[in-house]
Every structure is written in structure tokens, then in C-alpha cells.
C-alpha atoms as a printed R data frame, in Angstrom:
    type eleno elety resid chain resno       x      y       z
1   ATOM     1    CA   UNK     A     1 -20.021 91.972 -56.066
2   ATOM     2    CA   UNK     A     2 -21.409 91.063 -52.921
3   ATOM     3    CA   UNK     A     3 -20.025 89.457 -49.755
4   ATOM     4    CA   UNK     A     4 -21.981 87.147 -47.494
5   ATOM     5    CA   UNK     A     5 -21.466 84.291 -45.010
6   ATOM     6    CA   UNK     A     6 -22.039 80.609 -45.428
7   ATOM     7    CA   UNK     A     7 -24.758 79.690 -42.367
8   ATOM     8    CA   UNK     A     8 -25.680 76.395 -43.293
9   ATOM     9    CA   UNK     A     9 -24.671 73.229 -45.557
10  ATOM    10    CA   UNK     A    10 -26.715 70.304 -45.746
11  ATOM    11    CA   UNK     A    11 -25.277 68.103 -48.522
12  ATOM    12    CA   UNK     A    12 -25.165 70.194 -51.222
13  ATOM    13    CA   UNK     A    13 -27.859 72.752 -50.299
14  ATOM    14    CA   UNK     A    14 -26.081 76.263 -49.143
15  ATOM    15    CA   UNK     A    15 -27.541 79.076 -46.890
16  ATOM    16    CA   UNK     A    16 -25.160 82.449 -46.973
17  ATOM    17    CA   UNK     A    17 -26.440 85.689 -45.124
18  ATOM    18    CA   UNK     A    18 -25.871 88.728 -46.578
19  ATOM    19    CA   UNK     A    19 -26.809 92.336 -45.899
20  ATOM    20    CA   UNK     A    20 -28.723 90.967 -43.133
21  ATOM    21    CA   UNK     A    21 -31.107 88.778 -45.145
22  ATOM    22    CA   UNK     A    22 -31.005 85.052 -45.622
23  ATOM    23    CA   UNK     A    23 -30.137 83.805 -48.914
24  ATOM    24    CA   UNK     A    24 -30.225 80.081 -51.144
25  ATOM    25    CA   UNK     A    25 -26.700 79.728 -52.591
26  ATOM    26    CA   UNK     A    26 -25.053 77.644 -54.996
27  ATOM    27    CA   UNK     A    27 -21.007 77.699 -56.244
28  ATOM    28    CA   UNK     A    28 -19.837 78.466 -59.897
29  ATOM    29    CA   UNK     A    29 -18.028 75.145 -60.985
30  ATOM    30    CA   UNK     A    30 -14.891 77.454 -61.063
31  ATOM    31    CA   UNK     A    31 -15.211 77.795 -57.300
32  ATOM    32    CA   UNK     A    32 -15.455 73.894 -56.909
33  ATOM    33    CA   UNK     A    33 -12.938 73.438 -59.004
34  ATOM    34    CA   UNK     A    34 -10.760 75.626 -56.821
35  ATOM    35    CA   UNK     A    35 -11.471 74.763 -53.394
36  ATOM    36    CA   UNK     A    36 -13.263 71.513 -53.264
37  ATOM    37    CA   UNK     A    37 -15.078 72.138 -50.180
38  ATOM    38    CA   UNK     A    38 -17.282 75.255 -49.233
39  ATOM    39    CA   UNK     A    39 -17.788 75.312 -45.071
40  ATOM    40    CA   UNK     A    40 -19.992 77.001 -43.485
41  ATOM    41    CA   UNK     A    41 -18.317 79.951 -41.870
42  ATOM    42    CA   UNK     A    42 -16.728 80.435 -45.214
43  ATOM    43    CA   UNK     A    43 -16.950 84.068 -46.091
44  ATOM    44    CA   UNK     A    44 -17.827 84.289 -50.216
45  ATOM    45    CA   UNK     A    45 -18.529 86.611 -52.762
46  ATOM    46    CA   UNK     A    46 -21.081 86.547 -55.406
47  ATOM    47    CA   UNK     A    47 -23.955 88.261 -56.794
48  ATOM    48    CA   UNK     A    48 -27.623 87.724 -56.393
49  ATOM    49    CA   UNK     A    49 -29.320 86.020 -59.640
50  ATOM    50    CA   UNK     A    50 -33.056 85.908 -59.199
51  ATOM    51    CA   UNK     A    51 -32.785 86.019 -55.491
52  ATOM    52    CA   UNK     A    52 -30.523 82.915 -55.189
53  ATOM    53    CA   UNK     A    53 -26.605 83.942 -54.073
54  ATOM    54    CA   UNK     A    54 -23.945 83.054 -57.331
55  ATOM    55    CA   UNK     A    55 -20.805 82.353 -55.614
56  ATOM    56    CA   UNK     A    56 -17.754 83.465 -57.494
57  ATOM    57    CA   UNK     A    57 -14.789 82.860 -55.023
58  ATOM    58    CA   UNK     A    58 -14.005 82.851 -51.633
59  ATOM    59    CA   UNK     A    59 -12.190 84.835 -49.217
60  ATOM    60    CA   UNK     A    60  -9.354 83.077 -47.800
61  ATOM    61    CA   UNK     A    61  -9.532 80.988 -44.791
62  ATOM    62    CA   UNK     A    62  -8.587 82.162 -41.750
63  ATOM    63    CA   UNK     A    63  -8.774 78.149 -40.461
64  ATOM    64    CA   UNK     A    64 -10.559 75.089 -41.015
65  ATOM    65    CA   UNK     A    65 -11.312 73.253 -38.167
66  ATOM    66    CA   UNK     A    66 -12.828 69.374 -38.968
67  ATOM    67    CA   UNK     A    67 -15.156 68.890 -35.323
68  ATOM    68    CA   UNK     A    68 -17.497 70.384 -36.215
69  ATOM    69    CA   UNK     A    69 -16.706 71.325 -39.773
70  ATOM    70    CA   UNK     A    70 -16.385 74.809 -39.921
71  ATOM    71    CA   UNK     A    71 -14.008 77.894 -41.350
72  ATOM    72    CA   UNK     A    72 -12.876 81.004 -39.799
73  ATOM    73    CA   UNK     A    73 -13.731 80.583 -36.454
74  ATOM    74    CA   UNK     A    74 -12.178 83.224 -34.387
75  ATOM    75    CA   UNK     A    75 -13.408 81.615 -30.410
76  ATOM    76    CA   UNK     A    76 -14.643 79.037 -29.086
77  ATOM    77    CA   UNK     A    77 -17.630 78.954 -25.542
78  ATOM    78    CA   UNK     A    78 -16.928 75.964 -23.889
79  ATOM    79    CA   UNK     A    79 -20.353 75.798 -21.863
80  ATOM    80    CA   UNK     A    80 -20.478 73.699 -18.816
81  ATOM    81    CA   UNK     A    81 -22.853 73.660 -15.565
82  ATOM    82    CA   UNK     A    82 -21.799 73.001 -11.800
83  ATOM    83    CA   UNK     A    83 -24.933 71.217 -11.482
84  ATOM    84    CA   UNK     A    84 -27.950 69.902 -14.042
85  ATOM    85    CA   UNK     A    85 -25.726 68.154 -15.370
86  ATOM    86    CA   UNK     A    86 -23.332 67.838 -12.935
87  ATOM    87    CA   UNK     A    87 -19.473 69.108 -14.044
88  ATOM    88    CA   UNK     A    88 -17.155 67.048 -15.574
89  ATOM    89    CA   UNK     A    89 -13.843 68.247 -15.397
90  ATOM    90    CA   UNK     A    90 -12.172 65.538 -17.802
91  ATOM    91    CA   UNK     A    91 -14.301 66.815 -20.641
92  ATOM    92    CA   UNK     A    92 -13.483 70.049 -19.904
93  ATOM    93    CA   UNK     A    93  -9.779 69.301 -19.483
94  ATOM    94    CA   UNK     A    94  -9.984 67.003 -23.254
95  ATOM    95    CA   UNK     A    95 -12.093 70.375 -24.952
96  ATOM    96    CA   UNK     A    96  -9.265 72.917 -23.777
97  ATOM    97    CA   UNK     A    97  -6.534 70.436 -24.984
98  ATOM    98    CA   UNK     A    98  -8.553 70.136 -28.220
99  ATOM    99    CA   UNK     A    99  -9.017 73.455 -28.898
100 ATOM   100    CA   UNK     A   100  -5.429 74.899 -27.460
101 ATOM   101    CA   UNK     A   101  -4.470 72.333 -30.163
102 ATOM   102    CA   UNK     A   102  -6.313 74.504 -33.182
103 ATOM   103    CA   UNK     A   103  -5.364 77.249 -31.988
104 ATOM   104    CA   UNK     A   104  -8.773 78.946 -31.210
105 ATOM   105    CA   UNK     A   105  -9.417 81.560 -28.191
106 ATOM   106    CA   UNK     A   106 -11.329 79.935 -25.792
107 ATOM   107    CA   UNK     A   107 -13.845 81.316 -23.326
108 ATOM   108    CA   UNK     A   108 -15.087 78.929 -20.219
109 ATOM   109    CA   UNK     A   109 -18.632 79.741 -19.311
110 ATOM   110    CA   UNK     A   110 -20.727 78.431 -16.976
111 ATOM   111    CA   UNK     A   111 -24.332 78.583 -17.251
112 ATOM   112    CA   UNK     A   112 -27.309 77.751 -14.607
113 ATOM   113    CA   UNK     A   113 -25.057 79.846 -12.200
114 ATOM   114    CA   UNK     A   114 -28.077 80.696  -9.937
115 ATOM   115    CA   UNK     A   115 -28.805 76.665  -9.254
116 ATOM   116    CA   UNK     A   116 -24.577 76.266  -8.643
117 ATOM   117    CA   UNK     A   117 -23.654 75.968  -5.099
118 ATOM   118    CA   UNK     A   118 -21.302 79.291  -4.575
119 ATOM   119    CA   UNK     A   119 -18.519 77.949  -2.936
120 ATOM   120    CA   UNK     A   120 -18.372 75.004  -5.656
121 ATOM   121    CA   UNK     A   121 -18.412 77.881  -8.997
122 ATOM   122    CA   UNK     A   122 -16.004 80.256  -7.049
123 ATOM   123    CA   UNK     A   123 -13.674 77.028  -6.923
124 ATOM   124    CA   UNK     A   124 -14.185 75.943 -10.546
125 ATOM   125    CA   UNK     A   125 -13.689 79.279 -11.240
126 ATOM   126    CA   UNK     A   126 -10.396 80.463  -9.843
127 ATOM   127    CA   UNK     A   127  -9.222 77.377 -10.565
128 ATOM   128    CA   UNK     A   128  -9.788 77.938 -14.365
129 ATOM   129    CA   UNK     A   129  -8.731 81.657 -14.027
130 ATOM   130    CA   UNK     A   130  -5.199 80.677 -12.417
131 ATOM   131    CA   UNK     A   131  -4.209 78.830 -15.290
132 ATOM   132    CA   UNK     A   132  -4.935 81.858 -17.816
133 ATOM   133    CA   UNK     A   133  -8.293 80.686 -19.416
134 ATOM   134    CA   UNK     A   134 -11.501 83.405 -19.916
135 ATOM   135    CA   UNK     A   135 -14.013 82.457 -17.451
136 ATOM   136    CA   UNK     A   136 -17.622 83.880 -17.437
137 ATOM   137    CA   UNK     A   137 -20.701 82.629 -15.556
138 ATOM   138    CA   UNK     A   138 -23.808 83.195 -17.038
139 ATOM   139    CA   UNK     A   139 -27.548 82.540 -16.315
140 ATOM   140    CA   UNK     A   140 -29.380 81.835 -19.980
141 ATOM   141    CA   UNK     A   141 -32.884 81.342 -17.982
142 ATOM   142    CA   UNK     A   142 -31.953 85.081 -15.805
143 ATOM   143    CA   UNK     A   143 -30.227 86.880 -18.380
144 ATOM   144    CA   UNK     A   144 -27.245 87.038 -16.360
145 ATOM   145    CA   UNK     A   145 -23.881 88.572 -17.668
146 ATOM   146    CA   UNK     A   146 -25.253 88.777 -21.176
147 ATOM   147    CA   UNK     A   147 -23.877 91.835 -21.728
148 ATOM   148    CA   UNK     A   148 -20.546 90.661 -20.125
149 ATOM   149    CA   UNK     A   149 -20.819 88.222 -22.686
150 ATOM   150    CA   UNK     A   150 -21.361 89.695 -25.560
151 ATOM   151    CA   UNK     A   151 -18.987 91.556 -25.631
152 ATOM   152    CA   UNK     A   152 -16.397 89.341 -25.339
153 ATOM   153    CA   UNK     A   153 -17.741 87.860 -28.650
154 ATOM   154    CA   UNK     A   154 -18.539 90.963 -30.475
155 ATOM   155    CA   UNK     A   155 -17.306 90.290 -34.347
156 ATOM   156    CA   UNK     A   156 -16.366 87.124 -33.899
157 ATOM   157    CA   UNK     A   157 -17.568 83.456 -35.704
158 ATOM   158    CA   UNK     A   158 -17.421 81.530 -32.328
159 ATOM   159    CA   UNK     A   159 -18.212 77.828 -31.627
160 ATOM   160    CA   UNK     A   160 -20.286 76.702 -29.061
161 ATOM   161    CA   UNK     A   161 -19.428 73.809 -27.398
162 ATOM   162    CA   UNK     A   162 -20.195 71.400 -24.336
163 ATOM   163    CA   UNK     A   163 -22.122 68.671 -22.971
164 ATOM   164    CA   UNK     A   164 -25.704 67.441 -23.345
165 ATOM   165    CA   UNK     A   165 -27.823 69.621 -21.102
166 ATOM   166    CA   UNK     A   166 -25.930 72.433 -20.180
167 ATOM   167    CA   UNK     A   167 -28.352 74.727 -22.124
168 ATOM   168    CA   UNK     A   168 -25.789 75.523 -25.464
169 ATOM   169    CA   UNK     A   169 -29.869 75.817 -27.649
170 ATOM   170    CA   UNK     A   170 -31.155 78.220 -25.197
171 ATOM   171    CA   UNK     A   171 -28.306 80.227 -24.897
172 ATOM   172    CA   UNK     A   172 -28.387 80.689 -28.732
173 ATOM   173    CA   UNK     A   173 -31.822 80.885 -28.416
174 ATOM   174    CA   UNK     A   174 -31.380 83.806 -26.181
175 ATOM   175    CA   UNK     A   175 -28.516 85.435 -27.768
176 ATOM   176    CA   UNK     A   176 -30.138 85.643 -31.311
177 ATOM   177    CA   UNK     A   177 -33.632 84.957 -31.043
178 ATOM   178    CA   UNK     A   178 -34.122 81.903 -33.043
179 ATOM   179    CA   UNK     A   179 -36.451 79.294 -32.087
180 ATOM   180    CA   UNK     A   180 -34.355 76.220 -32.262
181 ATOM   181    CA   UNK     A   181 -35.090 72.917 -30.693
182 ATOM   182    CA   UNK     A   182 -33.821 72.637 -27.316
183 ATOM   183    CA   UNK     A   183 -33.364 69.154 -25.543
184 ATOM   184    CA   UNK     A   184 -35.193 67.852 -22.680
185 ATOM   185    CA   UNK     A   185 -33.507 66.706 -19.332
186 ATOM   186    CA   UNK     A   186 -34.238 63.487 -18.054
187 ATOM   187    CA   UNK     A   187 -35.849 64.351 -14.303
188 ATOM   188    CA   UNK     A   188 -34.290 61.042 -12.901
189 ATOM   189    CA   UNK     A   189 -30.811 61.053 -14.422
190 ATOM   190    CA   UNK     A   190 -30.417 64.844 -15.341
191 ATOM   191    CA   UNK     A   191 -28.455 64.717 -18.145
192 ATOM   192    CA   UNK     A   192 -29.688 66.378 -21.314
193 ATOM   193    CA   UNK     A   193 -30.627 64.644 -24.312
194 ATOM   194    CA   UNK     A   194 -28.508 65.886 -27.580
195 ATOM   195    CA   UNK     A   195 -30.599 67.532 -30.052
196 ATOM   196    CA   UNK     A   196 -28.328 69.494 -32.369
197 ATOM   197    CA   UNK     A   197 -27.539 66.981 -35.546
198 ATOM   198    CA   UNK     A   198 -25.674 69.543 -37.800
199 ATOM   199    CA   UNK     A   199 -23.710 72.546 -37.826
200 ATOM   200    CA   UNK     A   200 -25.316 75.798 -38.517
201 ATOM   201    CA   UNK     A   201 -24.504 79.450 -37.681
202 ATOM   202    CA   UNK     A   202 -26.852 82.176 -35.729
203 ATOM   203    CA   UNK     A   203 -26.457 85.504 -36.336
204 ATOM   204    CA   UNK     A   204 -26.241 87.736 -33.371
205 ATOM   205    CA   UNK     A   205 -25.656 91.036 -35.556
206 ATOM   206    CA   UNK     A   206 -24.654 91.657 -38.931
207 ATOM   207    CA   UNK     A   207 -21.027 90.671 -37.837
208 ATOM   208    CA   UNK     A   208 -21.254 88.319 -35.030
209 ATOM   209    CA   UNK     A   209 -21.934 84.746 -35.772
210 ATOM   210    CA   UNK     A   210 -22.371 81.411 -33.158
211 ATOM   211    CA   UNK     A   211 -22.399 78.260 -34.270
212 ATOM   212    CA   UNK     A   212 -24.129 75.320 -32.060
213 ATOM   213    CA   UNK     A   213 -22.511 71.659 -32.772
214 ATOM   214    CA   UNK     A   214 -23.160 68.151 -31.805
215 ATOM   215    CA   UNK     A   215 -22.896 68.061 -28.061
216 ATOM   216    CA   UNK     A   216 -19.346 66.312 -27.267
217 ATOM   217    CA   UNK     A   217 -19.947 63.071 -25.351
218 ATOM   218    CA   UNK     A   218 -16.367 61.672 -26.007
219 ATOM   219    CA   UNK     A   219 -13.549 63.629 -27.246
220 ATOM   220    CA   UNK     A   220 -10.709 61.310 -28.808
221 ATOM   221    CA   UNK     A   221  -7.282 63.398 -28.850
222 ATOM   222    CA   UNK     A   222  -5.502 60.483 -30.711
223 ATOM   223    CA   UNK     A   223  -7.216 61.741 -34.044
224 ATOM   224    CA   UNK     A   224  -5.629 65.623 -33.494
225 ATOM   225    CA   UNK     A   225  -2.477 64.801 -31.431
226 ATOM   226    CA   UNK     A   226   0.315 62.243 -30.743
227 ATOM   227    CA   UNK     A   227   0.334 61.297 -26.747
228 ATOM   228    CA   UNK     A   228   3.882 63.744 -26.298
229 ATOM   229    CA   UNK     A   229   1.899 66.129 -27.676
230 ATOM   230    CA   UNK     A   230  -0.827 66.720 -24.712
231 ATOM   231    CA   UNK     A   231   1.834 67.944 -22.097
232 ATOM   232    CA   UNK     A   232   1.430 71.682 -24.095
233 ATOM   233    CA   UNK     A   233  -1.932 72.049 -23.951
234 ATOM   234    CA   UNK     A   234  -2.212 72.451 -20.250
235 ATOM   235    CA   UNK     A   235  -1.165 75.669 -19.597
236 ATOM   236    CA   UNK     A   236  -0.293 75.772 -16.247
237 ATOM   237    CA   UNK     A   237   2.558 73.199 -17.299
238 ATOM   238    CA   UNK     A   238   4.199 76.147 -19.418
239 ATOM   239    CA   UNK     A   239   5.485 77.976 -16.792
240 ATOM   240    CA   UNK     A   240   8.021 75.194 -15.517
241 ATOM   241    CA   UNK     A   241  10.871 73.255 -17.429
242 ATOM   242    CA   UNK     A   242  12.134 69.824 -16.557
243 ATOM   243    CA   UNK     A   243  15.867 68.611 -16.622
244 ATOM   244    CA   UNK     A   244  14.703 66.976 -19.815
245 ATOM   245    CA   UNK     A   245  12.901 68.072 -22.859
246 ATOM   246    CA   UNK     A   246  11.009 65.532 -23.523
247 ATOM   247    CA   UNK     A   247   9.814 64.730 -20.093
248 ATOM   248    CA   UNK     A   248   6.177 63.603 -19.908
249 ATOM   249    CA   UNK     A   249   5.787 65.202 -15.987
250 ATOM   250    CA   UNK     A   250   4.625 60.891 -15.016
251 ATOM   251    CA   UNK     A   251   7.695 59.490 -13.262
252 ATOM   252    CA   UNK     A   252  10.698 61.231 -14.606
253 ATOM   253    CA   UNK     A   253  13.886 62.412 -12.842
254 ATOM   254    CA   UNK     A   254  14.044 65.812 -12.821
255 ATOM   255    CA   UNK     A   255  10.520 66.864 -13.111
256 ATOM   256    CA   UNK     A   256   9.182 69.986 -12.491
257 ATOM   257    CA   UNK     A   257   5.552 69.688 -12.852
258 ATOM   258    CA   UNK     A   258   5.999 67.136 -10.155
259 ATOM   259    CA   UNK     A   259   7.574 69.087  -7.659
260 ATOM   260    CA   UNK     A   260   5.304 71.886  -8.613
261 ATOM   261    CA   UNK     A   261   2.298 69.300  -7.890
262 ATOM   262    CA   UNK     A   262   3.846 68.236  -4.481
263 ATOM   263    CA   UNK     A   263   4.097 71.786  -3.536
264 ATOM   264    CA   UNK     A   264   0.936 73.085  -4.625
265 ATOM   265    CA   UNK     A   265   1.803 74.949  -6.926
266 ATOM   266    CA   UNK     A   266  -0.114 73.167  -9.737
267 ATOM   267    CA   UNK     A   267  -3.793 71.635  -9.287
268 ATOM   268    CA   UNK     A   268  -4.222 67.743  -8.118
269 ATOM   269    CA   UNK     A   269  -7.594 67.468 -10.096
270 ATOM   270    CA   UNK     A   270  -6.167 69.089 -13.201
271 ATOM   271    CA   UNK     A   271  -2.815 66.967 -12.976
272 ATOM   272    CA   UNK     A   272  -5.150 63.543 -12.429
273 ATOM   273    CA   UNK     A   273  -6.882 64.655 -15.858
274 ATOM   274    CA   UNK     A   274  -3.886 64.987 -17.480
275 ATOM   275    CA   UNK     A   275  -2.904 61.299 -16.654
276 ATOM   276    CA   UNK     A   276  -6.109 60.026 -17.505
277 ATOM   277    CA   UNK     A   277  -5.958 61.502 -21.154
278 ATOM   278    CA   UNK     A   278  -2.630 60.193 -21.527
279 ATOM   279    CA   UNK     A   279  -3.743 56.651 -20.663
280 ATOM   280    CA   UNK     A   280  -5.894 56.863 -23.414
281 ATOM   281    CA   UNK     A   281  -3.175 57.045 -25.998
């Protein structure tokens, strides 16, 4: 029996890699029958029948994440730029909530760090750092911290994630060598133009998968959580406690996170974000 992983689905047409070679797949009916679904990420066993992969069952799930659909992912790089395009901190903020939500280790990076005014990416930064997230910055274009990086994802399925434009195609590009298409920035607006339309995974190594997704334009927590919810995915928050348990840190008696904010103890930008995404419930 052999063991591979899923690398691509498009309708009903599997890729799994295997022994470091690419293979066509298809499920026995009994593995339909039993899980439905195959994802890519899915780890399956089989054996090869005229050079096409015969699944027989599949190793259980270590998750199943449904944006983008995907199984066992073990991180996730969120991948954002200080400048081309310029940051956006409330997409940031909504990816971290989304993704403290599933329960995924995240890593921040931030590419085109040799464009970023210094002051600006130190700020970013430490701010990120101070409220216990992995923070990288990384140059795809000078093969900067590549090393740094790689080995913070070494073994791992991990997600790539961010905005149009920040460069998540050349980084994989970079990272495993495949010639994928990459999108264009516009020279007057500089934002990127989204090219990725489905999920697939990259090999780095025989062990060490990335996955590039749809880039995230709009991220709508109301599908994942209820608006009480959001208060525990910002992590700074977890180190106070209120009079009351249920207090949403907005105008409550007896609020922590508010005195924490007036003293500042807790960020202004990261506590405005936190509003904003609960006006959206």
C-alpha cells in the first residue's frame, strides 16, 4: 500500500503526490461511500494501477477547514506588504480572528520588506509581536529570510493567505519552483489583480506542502462566528478580565480592556478594528 497526498481537485479530477512524483487519482466507491468528500490536503492510501493512484481509504483528518477547502492544514502565512499594496490592518485583524477561530498556527509575514519604510515595518511589527503572533519579514524578489522561513514551515501543509498583490504566486514560485501565474499590479492604483481561481498544493520537499488560495478581498466572520464570539480572537484581550463575563469591552461598567486601552496598555488601531468587525454583525 502506498501513501500519497491529495494536491489538486478540480471537480472530480484528483492529483495525489507520492514518492515524490505526481500522480492521476481516482477513489474506490467504498471510499466515497465512506467519506463523501476527498480534499485536497487529504493524506490517502492506495496503490498504483497502470500509473493512475487507486485510493483505498484515507488517513484521518487532522481538520477540515471550508475557505479555502482544504484538510490537515497544520499553519497558516498570512502575507501582507507595508507598501505595493499599501497595509490594511482590518484585513489583517478579520484573517487572525478567522483563523484563531480554526484553530490553525499562524505566521504574519511581510513581504517587499526592502520597498517598506523602516520605521513603518518595525511598528507593524512589534505591534504584531506584543500580542503573541509569529512575525517574519521577507523579501520574495531578494531572497530575504528564506531560510528563516522555511524553517518555520518545515513538515507542515500550510495555507497561504492575503491580499491581491502582496506577491503570495511568487513567493510559491520561489519557495518550490513552479511556474505559476502571477498577477500584474496596476501602476496607477497599485493593487494586484487576483489570479489564483482554485486551491492547489506546492510541494516544497517530500513533506512540506503550501497551498495558494483565492486572494481574500472581504472576509465575512458572521458565516464562522456569532458577534460575542470575536472578543477571543484578539489576543491581547486574554490577558485581562472584566467585572462581567460576558462583557463585549464597548461601553460596559467594569471593563478592563477599556481601562487597559486608556492606559496604553492595549493598541488604539487594533481596538478600532475590533469595533469595526463587530459593527458588521
Amino acid at each position: 500500500m502506498k501513501i500519497g497526498t491529495i494536491i489538486s481537485r478540480e471537480g472530480q479530477k484528483l492529483l495525489v503526490f507520492s514518492n515524490n512524483k505526481i500522480f492521476r487519482a481516482f477513489p474506490r466507491g467504498k471510499v466515497i461511500k465512506k467519506y463523501q468528500k476527498i480534499y485536497v490536503g487529504d493524506i490517502v492510501f492506495g496503490k498504483l494501477e497502470n500509473d493512475i493512484f487507486a485510493i483505498e481509504d484515507i488517513k484521518e483528518r487532522k481538520n477540515v477547514i471550508l475557505r479555502p477547502p482544504i484538510a490537515n492544514v497544520s499553519k497558516v502565512i498570512l502575507l501582507f506588504t507595508i507598501v505595493e499594496p499599501e497595509f490594511s490592518s482590518i484585513q489583517l485583524d478579520k484573517l487572525l480572528c478567522a483563523y484563531e477561530f480554526l484553530g490553525i498556527d499562524i505566521i504574519i509575514a511581510f513581504n517587499k520588506i526592502e520597498i517598506a519604510p523602516k520605521e513603518e515595518l518595525l511598528k507593524i511589527e512589534n505591534l504584531y509581536k506584543s500580542c503573541g503572533y509569529d512575525v517574519i519579514g521577507i523579501s520574495v524578489k531578494q531572497r530575504i529570510n528564506f531560510d528563516k522561513l522555511l524553517s518555520k514551515i518545515k513538515g507542515d501543509l500550510v495555507v497561504l493567505a492575503g491580499p491581491s498583490g502582496v506577491g503570495k504566486s511568487s513567493l510559491i514560485k520561489e519557495l518550490t519552483g513552479m511556474d505559476i501565474r502571477i498577477g500584474e499590479l496596476s501602476i496607477k492604483t497599485k493593487r494586484g489583480t487576483q489570479t489564483t481561481t482554485e486551491v492547489k498544493l506546492y510541494s516544497i520537499d517530500n513533506e512540506t506542502f503550501i497551498a495558494d488560495t483565492p486572494g481574500f478581498s472581504k472576509i465575512d466572520l458572521k458565516l464562522i462566528m456569532k458577534k460575542e464570539d470575536v472578543r477571543n480572537y484578539f489576543r491581547e484581550f486574554r490577558n485581562y478580565k472584566c467585572s462581567f463575563s460576558n462583557c463585549l469591552h464597548v461601553k460596559e461598567e467594569g471593563c478592563d480592556i477599556k481601562l487597559a486601552l486608556s492606559n496604553g496598555e492595549i493598541s488604539k488601531e487594533r481596538y478600532q478594528n475590533y469595533l469595526k468587525i463587530l459593527s458588521e454583525f
